[in-house]
N, C-alpha and C positions, 0 to 999 in steps of 0.2 A: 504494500500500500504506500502511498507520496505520503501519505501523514496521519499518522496514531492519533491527534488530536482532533474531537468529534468536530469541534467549529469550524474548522478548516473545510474538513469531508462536506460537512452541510455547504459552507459558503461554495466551492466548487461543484455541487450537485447544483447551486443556483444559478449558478454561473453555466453551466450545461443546459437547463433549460431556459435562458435563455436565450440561447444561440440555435436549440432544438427544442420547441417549442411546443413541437405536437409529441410531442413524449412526456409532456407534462401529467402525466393518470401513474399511479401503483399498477395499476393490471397494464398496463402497457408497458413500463419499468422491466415487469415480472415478466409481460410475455418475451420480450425481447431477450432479459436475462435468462431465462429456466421454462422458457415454455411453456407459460401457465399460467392464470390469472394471481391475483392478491392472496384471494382467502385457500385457494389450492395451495398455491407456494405456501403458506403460513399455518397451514393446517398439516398439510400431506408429505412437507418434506424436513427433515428434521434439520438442525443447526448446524451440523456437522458434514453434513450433502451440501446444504446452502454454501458453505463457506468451502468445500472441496471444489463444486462447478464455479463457483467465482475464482478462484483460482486458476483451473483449468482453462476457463473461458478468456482471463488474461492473459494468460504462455499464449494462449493463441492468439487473441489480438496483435500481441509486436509481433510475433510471426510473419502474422499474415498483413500486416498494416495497418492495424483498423485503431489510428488513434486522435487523437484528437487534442489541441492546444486550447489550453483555458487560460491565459493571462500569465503566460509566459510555461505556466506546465505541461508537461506532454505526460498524457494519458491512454491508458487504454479504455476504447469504450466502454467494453463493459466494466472497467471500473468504474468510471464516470456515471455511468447508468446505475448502480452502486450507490455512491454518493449522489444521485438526483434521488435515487426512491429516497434512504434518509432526508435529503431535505424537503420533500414532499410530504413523509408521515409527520415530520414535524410541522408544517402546516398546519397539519389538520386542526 
């Protein structure tokens, strides 16, 4: 992860959308990241899977080039989509 510290992750999830705007929803977040809506993902997949395909889903991002600059940081999407659903539920 760019940074242990949750305010950061949030300020950068806000800064994600927005520059990507229509990814502003949890279930979109979700489907993007794991496939599956909000309460699927939250319900159906444990802590431990969650944080294993975020991982996974990383390595492959810089792989494969899927990342994105937010204000001088280079990210991988799905980490950014990571840090968007947290600053989204905190919204709420």
């Amino acid at each position: 992860m760019v940074s242990d510290d949750l305010g950061t992750q949030i300020w950068l999830g806000e800064r994600y959308l927005e520059l990507w705007p229509e990814e502003r929803s949890a279930d979109r977040l979700c489907r993007e990241l794991f496939g599956t809506d909000i309460d699927s993902c939250s319900s159906r997949i444990d802590g431990g899977e969650l944080l294993r395909r975020i991982r996974h889903q990383r390595t492959a991002d810089f792989r494969h080039g899927e990342l994105v600059v937010i204000d001088g940081w280079l990210l991988a999407r799905s980490e950014a989509r990571v840090f968007a659903l947290a600053a989204v539920g905190t919204a709420r």
